[in-house]
C-alpha positions in Angstrom: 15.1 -5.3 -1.9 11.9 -5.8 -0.2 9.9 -3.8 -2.2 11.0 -6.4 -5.3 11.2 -9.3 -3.5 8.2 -12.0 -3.4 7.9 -14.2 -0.7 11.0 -16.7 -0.2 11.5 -17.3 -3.7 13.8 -14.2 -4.2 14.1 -11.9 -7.0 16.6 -12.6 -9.8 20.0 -10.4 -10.0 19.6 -9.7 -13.8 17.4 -6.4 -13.5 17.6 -5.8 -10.2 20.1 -3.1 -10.8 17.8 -1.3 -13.4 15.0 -1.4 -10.5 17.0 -0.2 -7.7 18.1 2.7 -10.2 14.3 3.7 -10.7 14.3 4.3 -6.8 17.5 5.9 -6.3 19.1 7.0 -10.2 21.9 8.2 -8.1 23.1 4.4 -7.3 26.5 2.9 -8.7 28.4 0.4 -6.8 31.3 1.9 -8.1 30.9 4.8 -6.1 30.8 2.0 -3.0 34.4 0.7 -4.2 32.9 -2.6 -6.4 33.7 -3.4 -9.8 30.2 -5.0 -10.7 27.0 -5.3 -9.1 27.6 -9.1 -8.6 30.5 -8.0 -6.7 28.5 -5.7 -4.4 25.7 -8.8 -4.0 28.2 -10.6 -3.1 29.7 -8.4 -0.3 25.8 -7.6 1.2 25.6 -11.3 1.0 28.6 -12.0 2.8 27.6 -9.6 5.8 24.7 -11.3 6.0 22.5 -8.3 4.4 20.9 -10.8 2.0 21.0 -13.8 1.2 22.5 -15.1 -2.3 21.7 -18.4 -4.3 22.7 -19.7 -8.1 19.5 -21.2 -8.9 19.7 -23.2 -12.5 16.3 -23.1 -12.8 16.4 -19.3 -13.2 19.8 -19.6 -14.6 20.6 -16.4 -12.3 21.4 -15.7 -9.3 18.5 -14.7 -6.5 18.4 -12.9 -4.1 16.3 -12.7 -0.5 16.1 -10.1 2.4 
């Protein structure tokens, strides 16, 4: 996440997936027990990992370290 992220503005969930796979090709949040990726943002967001916000302006969701 921090190597996508810019500043406080976040980077937006659509694609991230795709760019964490170009680091690790190995990564499936299936293999962590989620169903979907929103589902395993949700959970690091919920432990306090990152932070998660719906912003309408990106119509997306964005996420922060």
């Amino acid at each position: 996440m921090q190597d996508v992220t810019t500043g406080d503005a976040g980077v937006a969930l659509s694609g991230l997936k795709t760019q964490v796979r170009r680091v690790r090709p190995d990564f499936s949040e299936k293999k962590l027990g989620y169903r979907t990726f929103l589902q395993f943002c949700k959970a690091a967001a919920t432990s306090g990992a990152v932070h998660l916000r719906w912003s309408a302006d990106a119509d997306d969701y964005l996420l922060t370290v």
